[in-house]
mmJSON file of the N, C-alpha and C atoms, coordinates in Angstrom:
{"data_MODEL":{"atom_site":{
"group_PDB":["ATOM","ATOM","ATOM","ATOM","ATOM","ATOM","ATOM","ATOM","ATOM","ATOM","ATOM","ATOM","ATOM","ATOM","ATOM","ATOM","ATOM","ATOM","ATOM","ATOM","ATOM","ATOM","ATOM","ATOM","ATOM","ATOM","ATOM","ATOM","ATOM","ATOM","ATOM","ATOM","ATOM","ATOM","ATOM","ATOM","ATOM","ATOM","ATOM","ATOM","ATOM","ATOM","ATOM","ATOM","ATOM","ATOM","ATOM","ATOM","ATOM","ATOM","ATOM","ATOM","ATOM","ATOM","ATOM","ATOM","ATOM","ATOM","ATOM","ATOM","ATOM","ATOM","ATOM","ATOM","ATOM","ATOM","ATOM","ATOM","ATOM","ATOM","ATOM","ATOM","ATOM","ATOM","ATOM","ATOM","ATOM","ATOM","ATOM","ATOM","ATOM","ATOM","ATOM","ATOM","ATOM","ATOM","ATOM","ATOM","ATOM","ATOM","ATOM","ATOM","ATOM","ATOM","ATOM","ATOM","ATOM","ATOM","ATOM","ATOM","ATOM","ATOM","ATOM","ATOM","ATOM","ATOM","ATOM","ATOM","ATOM","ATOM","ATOM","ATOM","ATOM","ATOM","ATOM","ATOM","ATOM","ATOM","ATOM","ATOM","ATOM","ATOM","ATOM","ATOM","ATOM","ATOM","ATOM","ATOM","ATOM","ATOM","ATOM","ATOM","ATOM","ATOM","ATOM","ATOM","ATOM","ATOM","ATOM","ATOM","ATOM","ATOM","ATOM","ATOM","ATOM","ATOM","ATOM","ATOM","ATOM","ATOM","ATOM","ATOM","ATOM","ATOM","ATOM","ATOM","ATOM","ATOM","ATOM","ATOM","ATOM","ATOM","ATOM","ATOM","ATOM","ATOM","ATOM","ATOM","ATOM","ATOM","ATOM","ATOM","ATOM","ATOM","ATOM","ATOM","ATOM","ATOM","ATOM","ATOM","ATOM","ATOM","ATOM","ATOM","ATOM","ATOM","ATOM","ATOM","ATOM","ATOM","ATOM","ATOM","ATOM","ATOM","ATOM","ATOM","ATOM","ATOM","ATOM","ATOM","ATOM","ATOM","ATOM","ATOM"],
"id":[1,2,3,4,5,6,7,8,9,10,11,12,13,14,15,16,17,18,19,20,21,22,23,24,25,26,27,28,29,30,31,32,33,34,35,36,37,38,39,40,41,42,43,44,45,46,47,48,49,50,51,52,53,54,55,56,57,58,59,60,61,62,63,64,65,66,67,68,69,70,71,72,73,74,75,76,77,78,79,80,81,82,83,84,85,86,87,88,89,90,91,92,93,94,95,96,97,98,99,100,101,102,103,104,105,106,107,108,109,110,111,112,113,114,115,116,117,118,119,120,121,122,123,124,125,126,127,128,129,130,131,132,133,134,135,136,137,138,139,140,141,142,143,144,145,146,147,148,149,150,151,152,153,154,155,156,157,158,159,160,161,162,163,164,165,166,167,168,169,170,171,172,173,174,175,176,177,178,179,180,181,182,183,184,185,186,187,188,189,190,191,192,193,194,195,196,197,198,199,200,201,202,203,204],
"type_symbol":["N","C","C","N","C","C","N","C","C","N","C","C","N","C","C","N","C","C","N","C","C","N","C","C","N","C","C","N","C","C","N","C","C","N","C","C","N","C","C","N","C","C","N","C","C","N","C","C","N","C","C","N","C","C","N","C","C","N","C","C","N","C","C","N","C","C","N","C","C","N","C","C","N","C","C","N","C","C","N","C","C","N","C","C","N","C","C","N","C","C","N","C","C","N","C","C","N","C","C","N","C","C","N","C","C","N","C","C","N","C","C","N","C","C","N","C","C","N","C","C","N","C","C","N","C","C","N","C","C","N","C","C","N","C","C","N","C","C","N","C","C","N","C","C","N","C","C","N","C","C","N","C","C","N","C","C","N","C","C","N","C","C","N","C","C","N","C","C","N","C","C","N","C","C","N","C","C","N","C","C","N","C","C","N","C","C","N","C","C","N","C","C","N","C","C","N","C","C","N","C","C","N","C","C"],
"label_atom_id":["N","CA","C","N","CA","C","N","CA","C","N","CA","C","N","CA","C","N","CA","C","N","CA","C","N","CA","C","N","CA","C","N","CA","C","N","CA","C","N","CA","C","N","CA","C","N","CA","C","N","CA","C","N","CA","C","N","CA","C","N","CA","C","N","CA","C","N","CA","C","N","CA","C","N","CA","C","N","CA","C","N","CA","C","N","CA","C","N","CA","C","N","CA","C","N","CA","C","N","CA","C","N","CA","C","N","CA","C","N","CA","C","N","CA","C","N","CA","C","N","CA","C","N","CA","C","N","CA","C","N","CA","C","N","CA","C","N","CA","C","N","CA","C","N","CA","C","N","CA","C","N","CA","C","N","CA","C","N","CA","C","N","CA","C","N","CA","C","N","CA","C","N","CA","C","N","CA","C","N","CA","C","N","CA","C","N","CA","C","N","CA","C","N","CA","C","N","CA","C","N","CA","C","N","CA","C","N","CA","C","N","CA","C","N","CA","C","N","CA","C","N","CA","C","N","CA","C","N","CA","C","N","CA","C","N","CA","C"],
"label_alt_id":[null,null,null,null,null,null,null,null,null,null,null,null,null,null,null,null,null,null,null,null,null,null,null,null,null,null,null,null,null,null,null,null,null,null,null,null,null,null,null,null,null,null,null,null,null,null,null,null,null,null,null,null,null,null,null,null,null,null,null,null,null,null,null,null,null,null,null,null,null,null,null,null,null,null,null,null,null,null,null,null,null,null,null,null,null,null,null,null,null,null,null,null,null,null,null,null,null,null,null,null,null,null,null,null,null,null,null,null,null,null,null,null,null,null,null,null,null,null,null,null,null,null,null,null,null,null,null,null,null,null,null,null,null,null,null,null,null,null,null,null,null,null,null,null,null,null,null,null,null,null,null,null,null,null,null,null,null,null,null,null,null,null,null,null,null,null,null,null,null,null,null,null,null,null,null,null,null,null,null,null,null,null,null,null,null,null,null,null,null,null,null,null,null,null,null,null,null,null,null,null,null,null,null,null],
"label_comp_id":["UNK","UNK","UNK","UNK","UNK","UNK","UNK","UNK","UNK","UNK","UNK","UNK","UNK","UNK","UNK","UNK","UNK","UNK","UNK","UNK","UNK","UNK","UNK","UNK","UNK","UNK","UNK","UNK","UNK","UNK","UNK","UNK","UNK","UNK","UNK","UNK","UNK","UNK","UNK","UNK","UNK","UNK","UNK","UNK","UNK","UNK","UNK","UNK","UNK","UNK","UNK","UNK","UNK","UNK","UNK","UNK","UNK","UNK","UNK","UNK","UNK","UNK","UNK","UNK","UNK","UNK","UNK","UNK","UNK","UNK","UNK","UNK","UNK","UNK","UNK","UNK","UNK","UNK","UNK","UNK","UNK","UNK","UNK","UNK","UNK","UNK","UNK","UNK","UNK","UNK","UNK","UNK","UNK","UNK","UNK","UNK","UNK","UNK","UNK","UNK","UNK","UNK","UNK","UNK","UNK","UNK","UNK","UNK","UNK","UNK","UNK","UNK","UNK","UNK","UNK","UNK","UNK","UNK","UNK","UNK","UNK","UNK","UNK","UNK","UNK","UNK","UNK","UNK","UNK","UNK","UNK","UNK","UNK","UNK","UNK","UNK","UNK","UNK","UNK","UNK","UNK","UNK","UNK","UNK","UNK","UNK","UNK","UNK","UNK","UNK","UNK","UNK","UNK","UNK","UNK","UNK","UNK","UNK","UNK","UNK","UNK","UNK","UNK","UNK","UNK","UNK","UNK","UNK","UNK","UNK","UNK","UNK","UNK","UNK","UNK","UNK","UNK","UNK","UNK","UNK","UNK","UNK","UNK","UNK","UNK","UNK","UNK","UNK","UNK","UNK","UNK","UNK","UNK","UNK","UNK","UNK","UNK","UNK","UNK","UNK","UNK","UNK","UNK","UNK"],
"label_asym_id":["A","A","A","A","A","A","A","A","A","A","A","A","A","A","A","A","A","A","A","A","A","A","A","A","A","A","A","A","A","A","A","A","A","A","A","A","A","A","A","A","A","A","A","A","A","A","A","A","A","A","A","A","A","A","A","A","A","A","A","A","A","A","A","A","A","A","A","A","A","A","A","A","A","A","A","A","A","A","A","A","A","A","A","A","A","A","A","A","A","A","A","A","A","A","A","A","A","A","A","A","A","A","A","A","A","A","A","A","A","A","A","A","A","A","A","A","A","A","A","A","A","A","A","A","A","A","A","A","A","A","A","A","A","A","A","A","A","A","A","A","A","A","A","A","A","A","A","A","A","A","A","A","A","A","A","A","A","A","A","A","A","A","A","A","A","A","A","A","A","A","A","A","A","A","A","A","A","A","A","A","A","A","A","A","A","A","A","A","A","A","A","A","A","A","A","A","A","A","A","A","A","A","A","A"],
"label_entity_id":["1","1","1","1","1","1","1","1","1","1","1","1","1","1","1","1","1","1","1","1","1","1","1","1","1","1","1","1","1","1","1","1","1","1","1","1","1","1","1","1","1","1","1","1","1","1","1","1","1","1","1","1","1","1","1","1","1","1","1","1","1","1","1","1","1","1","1","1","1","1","1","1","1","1","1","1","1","1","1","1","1","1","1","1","1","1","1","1","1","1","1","1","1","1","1","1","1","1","1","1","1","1","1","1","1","1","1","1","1","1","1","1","1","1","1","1","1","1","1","1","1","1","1","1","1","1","1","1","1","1","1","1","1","1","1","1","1","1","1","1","1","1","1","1","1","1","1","1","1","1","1","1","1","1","1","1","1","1","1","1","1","1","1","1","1","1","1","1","1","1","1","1","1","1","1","1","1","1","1","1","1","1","1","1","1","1","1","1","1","1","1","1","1","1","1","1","1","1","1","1","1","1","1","1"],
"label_seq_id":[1,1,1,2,2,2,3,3,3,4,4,4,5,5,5,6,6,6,7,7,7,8,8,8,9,9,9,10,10,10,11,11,11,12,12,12,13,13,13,14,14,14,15,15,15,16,16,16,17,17,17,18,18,18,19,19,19,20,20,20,21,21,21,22,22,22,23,23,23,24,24,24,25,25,25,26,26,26,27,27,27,28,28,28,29,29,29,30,30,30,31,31,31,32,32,32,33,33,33,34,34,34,35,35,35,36,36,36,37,37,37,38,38,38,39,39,39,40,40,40,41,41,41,42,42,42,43,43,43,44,44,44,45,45,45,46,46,46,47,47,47,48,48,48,49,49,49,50,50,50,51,51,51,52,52,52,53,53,53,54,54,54,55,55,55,56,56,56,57,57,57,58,58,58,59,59,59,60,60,60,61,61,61,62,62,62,63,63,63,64,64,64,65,65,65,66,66,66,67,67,67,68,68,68],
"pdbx_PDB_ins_code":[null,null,null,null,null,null,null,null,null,null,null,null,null,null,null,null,null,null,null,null,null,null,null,null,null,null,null,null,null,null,null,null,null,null,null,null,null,null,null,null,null,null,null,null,null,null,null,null,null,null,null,null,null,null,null,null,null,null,null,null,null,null,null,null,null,null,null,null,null,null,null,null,null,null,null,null,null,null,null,null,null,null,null,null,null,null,null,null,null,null,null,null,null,null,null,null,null,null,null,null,null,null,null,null,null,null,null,null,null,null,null,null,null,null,null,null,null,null,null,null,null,null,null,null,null,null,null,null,null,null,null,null,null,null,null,null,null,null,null,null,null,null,null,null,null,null,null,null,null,null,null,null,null,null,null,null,null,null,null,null,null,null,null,null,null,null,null,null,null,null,null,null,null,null,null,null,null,null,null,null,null,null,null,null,null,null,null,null,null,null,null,null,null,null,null,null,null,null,null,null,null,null,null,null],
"Cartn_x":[0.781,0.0,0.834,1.876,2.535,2.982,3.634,4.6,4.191,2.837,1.711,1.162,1.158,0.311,1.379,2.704,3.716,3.808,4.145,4.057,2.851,1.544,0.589,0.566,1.01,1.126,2.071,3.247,4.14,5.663,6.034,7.012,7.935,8.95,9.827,10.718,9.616,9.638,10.523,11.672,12.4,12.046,11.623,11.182,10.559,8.946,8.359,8.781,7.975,8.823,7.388,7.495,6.408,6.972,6.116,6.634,5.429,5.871,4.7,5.268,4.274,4.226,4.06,5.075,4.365,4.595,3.405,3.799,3.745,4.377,4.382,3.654,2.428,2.178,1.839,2.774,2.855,2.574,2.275,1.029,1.473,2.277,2.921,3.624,3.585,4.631,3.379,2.677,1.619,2.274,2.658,2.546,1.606,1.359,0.151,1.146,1.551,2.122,0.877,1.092,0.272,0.886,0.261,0.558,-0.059,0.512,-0.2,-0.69,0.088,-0.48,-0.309,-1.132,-1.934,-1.295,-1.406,-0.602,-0.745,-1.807,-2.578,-1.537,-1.793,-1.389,0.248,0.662,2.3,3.059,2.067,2.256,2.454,0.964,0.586,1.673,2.117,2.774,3.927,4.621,5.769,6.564,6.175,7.772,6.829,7.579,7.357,8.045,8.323,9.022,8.571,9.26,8.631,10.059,9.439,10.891,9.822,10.722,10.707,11.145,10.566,11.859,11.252,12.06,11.568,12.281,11.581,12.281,13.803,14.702,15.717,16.177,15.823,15.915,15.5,15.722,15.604,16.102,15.116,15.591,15.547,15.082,14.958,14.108,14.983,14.375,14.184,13.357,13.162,12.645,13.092,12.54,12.681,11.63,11.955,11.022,11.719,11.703,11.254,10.365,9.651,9.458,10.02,10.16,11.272,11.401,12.598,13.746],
"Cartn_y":[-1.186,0.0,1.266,1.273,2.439,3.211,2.064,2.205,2.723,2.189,2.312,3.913,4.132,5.576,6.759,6.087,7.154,7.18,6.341,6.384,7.231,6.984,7.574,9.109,9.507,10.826,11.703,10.593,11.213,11.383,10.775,10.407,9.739,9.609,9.107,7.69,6.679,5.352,4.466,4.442,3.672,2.336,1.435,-0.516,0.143,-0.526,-0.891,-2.199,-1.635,-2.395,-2.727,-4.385,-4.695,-5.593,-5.569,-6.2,-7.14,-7.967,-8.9,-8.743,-9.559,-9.256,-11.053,-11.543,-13.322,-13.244,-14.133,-14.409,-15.69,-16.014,-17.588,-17.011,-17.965,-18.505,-19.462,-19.827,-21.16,-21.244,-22.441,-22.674,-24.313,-24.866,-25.801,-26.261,-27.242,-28.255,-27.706,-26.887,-26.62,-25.101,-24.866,-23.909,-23.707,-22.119,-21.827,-20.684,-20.454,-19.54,-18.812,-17.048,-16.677,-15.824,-15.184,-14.71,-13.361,-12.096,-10.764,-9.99,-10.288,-10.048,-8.644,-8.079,-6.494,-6.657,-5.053,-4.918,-5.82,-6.268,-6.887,-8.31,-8.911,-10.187,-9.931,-9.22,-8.63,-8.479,-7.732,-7.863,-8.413,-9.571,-10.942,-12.045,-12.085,-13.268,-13.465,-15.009,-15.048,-14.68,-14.79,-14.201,-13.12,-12.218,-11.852,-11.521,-11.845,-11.951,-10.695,-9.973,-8.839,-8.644,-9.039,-8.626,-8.102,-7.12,-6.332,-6.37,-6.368,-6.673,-6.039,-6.385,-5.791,-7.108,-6.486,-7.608,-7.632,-7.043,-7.03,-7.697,-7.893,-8.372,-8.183,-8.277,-8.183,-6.897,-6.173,-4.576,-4.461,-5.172,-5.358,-6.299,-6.598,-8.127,-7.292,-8.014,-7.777,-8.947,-9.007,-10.573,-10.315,-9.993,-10.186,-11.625,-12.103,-13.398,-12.694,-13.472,-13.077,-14.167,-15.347,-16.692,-16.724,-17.204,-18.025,-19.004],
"Cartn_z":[0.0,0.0,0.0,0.711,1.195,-0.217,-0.852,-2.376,-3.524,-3.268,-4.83,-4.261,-2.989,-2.337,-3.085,-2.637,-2.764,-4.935,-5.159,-6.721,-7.338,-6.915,-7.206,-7.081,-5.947,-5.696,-6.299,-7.594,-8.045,-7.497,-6.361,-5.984,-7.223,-7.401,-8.295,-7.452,-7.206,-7.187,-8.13,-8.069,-9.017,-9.059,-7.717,-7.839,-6.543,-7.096,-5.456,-4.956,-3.941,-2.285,-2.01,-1.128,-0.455,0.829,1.591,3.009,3.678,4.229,4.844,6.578,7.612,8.929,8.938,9.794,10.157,11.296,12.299,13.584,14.168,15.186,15.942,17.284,17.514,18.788,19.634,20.847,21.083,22.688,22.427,23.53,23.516,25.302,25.222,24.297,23.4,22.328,20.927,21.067,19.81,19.66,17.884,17.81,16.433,16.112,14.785,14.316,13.021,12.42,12.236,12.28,11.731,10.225,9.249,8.4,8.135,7.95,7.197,8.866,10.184,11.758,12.057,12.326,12.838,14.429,14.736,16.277,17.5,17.536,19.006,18.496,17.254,17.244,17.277,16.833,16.521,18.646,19.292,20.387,21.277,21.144,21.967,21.857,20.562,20.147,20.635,20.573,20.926,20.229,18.265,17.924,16.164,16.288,15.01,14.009,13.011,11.843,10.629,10.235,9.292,8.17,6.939,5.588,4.723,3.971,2.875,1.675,0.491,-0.553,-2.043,-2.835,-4.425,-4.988,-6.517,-8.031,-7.479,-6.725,-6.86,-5.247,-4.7,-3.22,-2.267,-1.058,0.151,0.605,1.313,1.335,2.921,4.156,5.403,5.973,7.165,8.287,9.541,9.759,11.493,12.213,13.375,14.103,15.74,15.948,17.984,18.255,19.012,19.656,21.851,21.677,23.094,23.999,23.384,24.203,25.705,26.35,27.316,26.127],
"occupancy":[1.0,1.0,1.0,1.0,1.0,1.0,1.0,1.0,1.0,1.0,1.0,1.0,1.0,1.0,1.0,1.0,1.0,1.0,1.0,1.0,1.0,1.0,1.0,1.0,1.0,1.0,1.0,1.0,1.0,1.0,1.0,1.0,1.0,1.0,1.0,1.0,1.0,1.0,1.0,1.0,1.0,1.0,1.0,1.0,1.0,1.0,1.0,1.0,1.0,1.0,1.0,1.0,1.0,1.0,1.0,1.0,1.0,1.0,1.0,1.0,1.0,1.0,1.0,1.0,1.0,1.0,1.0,1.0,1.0,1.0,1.0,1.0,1.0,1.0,1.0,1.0,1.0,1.0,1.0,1.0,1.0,1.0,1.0,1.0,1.0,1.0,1.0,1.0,1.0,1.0,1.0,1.0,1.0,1.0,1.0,1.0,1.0,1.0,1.0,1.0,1.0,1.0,1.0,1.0,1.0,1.0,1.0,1.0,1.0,1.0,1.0,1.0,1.0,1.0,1.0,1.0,1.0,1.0,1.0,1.0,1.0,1.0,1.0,1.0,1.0,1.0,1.0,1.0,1.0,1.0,1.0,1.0,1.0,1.0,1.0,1.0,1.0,1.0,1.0,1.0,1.0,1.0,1.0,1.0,1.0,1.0,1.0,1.0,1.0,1.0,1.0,1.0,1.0,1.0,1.0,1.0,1.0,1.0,1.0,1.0,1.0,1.0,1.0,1.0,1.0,1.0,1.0,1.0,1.0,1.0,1.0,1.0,1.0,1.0,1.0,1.0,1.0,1.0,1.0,1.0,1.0,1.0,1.0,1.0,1.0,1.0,1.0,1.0,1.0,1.0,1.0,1.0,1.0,1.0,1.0,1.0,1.0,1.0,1.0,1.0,1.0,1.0,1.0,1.0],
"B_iso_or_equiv":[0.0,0.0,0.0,0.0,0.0,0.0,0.0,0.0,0.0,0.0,0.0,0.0,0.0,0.0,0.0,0.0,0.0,0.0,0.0,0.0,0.0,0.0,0.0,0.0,0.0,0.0,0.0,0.0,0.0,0.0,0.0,0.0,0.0,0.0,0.0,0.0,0.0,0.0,0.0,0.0,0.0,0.0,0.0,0.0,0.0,0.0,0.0,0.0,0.0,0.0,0.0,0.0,0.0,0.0,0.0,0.0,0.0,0.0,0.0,0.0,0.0,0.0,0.0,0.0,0.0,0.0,0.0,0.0,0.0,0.0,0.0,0.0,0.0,0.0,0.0,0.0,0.0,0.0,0.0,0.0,0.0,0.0,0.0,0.0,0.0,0.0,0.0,0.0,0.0,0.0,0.0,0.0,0.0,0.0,0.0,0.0,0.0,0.0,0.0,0.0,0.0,0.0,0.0,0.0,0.0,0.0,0.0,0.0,0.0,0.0,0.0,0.0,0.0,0.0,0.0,0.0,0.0,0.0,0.0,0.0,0.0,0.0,0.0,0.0,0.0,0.0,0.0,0.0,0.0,0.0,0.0,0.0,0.0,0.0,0.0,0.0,0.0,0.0,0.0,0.0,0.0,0.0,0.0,0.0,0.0,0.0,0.0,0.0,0.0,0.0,0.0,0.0,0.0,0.0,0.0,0.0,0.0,0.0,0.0,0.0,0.0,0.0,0.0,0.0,0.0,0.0,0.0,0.0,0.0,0.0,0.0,0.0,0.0,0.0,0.0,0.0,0.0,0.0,0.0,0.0,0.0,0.0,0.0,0.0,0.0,0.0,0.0,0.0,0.0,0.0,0.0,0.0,0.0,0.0,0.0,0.0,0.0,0.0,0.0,0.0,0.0,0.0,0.0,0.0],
"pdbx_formal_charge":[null,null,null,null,null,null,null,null,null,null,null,null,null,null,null,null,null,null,null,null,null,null,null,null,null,null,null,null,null,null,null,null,null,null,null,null,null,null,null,null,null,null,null,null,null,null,null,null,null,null,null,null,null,null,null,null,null,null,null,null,null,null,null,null,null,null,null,null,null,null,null,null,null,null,null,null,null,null,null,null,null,null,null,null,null,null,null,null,null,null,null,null,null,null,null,null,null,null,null,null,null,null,null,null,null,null,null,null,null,null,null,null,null,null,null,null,null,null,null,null,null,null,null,null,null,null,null,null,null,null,null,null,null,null,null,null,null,null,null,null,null,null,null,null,null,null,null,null,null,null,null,null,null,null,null,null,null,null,null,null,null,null,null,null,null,null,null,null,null,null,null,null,null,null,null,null,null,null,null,null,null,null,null,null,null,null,null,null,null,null,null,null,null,null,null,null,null,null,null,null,null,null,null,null],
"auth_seq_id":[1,1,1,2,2,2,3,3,3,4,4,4,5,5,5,6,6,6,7,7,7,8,8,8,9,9,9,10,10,10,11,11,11,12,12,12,13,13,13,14,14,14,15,15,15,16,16,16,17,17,17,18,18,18,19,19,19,20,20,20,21,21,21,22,22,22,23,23,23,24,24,24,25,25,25,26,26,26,27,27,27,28,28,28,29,29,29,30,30,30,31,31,31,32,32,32,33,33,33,34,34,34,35,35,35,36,36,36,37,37,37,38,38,38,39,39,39,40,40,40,41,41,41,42,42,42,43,43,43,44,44,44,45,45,45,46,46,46,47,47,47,48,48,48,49,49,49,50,50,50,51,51,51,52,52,52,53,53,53,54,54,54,55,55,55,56,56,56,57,57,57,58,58,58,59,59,59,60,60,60,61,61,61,62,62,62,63,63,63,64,64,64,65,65,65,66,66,66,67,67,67,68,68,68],
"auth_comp_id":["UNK","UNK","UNK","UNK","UNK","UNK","UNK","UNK","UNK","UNK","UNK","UNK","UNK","UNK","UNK","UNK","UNK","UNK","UNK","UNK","UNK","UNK","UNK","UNK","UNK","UNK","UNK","UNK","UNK","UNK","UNK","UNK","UNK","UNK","UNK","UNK","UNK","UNK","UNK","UNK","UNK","UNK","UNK","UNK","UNK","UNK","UNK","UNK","UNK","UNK","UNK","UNK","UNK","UNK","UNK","UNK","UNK","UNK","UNK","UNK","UNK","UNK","UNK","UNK","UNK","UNK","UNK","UNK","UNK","UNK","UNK","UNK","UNK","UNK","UNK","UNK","UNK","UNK","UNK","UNK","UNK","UNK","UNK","UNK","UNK","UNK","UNK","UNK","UNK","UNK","UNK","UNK","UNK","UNK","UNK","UNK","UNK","UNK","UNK","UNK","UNK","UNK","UNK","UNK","UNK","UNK","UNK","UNK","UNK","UNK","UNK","UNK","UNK","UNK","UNK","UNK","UNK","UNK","UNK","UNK","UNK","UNK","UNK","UNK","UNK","UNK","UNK","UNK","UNK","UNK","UNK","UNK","UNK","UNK","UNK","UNK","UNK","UNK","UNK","UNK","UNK","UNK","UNK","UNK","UNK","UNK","UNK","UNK","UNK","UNK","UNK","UNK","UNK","UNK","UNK","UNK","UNK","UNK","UNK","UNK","UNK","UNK","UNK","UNK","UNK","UNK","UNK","UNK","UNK","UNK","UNK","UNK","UNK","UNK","UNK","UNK","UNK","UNK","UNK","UNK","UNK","UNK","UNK","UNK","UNK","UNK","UNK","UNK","UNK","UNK","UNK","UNK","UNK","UNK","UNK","UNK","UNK","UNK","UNK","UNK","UNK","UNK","UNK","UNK"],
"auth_asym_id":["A","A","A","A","A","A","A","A","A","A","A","A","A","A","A","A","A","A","A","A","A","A","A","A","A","A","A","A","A","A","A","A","A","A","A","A","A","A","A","A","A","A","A","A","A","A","A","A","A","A","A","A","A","A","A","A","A","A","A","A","A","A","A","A","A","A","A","A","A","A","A","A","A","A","A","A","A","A","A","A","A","A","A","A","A","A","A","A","A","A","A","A","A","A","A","A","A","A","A","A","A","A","A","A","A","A","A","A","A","A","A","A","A","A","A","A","A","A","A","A","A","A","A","A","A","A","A","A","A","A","A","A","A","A","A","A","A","A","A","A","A","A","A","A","A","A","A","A","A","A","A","A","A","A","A","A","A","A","A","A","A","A","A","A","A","A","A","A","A","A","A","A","A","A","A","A","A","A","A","A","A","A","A","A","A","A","A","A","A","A","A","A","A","A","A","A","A","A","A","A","A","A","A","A"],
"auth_atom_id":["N","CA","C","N","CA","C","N","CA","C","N","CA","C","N","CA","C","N","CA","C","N","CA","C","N","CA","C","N","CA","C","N","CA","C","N","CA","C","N","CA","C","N","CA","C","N","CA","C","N","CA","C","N","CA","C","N","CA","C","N","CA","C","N","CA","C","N","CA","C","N","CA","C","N","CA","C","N","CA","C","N","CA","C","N","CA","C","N","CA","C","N","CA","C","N","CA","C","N","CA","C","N","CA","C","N","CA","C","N","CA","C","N","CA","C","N","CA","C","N","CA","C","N","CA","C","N","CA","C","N","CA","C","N","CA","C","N","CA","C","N","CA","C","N","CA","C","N","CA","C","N","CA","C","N","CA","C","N","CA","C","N","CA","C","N","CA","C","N","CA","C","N","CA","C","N","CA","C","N","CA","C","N","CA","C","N","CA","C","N","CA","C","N","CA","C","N","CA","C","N","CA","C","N","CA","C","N","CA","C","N","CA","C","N","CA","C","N","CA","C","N","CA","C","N","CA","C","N","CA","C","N","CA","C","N","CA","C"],
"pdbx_PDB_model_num":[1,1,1,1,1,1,1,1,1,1,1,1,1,1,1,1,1,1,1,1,1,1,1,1,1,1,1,1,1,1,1,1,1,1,1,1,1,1,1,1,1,1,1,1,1,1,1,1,1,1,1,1,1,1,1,1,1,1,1,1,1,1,1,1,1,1,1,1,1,1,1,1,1,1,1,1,1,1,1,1,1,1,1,1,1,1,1,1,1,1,1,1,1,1,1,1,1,1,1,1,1,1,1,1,1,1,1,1,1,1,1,1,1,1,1,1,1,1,1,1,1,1,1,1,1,1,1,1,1,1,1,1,1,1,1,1,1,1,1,1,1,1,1,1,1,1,1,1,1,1,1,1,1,1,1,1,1,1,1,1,1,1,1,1,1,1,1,1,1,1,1,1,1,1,1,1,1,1,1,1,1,1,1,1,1,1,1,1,1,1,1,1,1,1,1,1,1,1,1,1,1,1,1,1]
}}}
C-alpha cells in the first residue's frame, strides 16, 4: 500500500517495495504460524518476523523473539 500511495502521488519510485508481517504462537509443544499479523497479534505473540523486498531483493528483516 505504502509504495503504490507514494508512486501515485508522483514520488519518483524507481522498484516498489512490499513487506509482509508473520507471527508464531505457542502454547505448550503446539505452535500456529500466523501470516499478514496487525498490532494486538504482533504484540501478543511469541515471535514476530517482518521482511521487505523488491524484483531485486531483500531490502529489510526484522525478528523479535519473546520466548525463554
Amino acid at each position: 500500500g505504502g509504495t503504490l500511495s507514494l508512486m501515485d502521488a508522483g514520488v519518483p519510485i524507481t522498484t516498489p517495495v512490499a513487506g509482509i508481517a508473520m507471527g508464531l504462537v505457542k502454547e505448550g509443544e503446539r505452535a500456529v504460524l500466523l501470516t499478514d499479523i496487525l498490532g494486538m497479534e504482533d504484540f501478543l505473540g511469541d515471535m514476530d518476523f517482518k521482511v521487505a523486498g523488491s524484483k531485486k531483493g531483500v531490502t529489510a528483516v526484522q525478528l523479535d523473539i519473546k520466548t525463554d
